[in-house]
N, C-alpha and C positions, 0 to 999 in steps of 0.2 A: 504493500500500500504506500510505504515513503516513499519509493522508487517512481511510482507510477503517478505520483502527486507531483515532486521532483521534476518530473518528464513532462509534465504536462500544467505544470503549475502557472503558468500564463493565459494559457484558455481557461484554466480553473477562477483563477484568477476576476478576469473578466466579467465570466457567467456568472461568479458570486457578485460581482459589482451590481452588475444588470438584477438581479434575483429581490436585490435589497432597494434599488433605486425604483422596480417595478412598482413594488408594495410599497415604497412610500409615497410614491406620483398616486396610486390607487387610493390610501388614506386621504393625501391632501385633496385631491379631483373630491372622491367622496364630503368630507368636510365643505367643502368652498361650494359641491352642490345643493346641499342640504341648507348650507348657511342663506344661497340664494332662491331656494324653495321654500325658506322660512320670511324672505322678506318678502314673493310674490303672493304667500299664503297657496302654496302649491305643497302635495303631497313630497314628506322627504322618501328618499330610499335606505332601505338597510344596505351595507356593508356589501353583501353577497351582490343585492339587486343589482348594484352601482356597478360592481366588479363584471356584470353579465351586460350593462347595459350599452346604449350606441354612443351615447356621451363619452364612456370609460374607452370603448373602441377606435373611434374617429380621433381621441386625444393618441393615443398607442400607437395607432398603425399610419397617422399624418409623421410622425417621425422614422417610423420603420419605412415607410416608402422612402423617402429621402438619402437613406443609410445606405438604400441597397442601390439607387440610384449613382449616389456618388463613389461605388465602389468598382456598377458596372462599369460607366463611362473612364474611370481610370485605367479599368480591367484594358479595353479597348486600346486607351489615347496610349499609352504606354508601349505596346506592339511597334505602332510607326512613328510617334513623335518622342522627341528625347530634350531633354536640359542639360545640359553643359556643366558638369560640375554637380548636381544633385545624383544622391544615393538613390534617389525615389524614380530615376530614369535609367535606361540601357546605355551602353555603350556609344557614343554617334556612329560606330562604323557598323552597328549593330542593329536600327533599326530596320524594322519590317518583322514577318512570321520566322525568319532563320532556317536552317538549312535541316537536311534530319541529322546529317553528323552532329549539326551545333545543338538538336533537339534531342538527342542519343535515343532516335527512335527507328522502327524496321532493322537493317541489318547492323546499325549502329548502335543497339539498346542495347544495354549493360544485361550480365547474366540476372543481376538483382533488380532489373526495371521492371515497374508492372508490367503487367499479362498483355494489358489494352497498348502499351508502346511496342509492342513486338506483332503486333499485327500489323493489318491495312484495311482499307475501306473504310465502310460507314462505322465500326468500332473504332478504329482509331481518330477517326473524324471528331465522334462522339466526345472522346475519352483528352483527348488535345483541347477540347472547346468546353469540355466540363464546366472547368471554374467560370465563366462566360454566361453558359447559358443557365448553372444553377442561381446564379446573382441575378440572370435579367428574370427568370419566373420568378425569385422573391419579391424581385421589383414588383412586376404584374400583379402578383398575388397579394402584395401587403397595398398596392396604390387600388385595386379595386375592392379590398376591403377597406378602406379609409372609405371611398367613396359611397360604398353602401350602408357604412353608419354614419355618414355623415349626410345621406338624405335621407336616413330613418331619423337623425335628431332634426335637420330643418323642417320633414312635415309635420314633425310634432308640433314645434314653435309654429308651423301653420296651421294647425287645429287648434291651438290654443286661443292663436287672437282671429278666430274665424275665418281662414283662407284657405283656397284651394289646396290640395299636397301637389307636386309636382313629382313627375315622372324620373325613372335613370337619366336619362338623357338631357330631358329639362335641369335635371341640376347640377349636369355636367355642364351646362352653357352659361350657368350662372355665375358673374364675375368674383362673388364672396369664394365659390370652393375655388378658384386659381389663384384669386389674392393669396389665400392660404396655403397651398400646394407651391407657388411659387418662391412663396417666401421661404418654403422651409429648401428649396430646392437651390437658392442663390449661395444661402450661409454654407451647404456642403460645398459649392463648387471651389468659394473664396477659402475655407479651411483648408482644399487639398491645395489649392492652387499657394495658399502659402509656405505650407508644406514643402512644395515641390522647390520653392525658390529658395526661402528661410534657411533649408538643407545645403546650399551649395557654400554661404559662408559662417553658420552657425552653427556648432559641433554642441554634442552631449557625449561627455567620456564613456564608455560603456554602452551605447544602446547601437541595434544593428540599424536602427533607421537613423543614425548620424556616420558620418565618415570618420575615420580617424583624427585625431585633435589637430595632428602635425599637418594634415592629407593638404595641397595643394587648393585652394579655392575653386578653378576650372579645371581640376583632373577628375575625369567621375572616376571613382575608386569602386565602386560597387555595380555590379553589373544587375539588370533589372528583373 
């Protein structure tokens, strides 16, 4: 169990960050609903309801879509586009998809490479595009569940002060869900994108997403 905690103690890590920060965003959403169902004279929810409802959801998966967004588009831009100097880019003489020697795939795969690089076709196609295509269906999946709780809570608030509900598509046209979706879409792209840059002359001793302390300004030291 040390060893395998050890091994993996960064995604451990993480998951517990996320596990804690869930349940507390769930308490405060809860609290701050309640508080503001107490001042319309509107029914509050318990604990669980809140946890199940499209409020708690559209607040959850408006930042899951986002994440996954800014990890595909990186996923992608990274392949052909490079920075000079930044760990968080390839090589210059390296961009594009690369060679199979340079991918150590077909007759270049290591005895120890997975099963899927020692093939061809549609499996290795697959299994090369993996990380790609599992990030853009999270995207898909967490941005069209944002968008389904977040027009199950707008027809509410149009039942409540007497109005029409609107349709998927009607409240897909509607400027309040992009205001929203956009915003949270601008703050990933400026995060990575300082990221990418911040990295070529600002060092953090020990982390693999910095260069070496001494490393050159425009030498990218780290292949991508």
């Amino acid at each position: 169990m040390r060893t395998f905690v050890r091994e993996n103690s960064l995604g451990l890590f993480f998951l517990t960050l996320f596990l804690v920060v869930v349940v507390a965003q769930s308490f405060a959403g809860w609290l701050d609903y309640n508080e503001e169902a107490r001042t319309h004279g509107a029914a509050e929810y318990s604990y669980g309801r809140y946890v199940l409802s499209s409020q708690f959801g559209q607040a959850l998966l408006e930042n899951w879509q986002s994440e996954y967004l800014q990890f595909l588009v990186f996923i992608v831009a990274t392949v052909w586009l490079v920075q000079r100097g930044s760990p968080e880019s390839k090589r210059l003489e390296a961009a594009g998809a690369e060679s199979d020697r340079q991918q150590l795939v077909g007759r270049y795969a290591l005895t120890s490479s997975p099963r899927a690089a020692k093939t061809g076709g549609w499996r290795r196609w697959l299994y090369e595009n993996s990380l790609l295509l599992v990030f853009g269906a999270l995207f898909v999946g967490s941005w069209l569940g944002q968008s389904v709780t977040g027009l199950t809570q707008y027809n509410e608030a149009q039942r409540e002060h007497g109005s029409a509900p609107v349709s998927w598509f009607g409240y897909l046209r509607r400027p309040d869900f992009w205001e929203a979706t956009l915003q949270n879409w601008q703050s990933e792209f400026l995060a990575v994108g300082s990221m990418v840059v911040f990295t070529v002359y600002l060092r953090q001793r020990g982390s693999p997403e910095s260069k070496p302390v001494g490393a050159p300004h425009r030498k990218t030291e780290v292949s991508g």
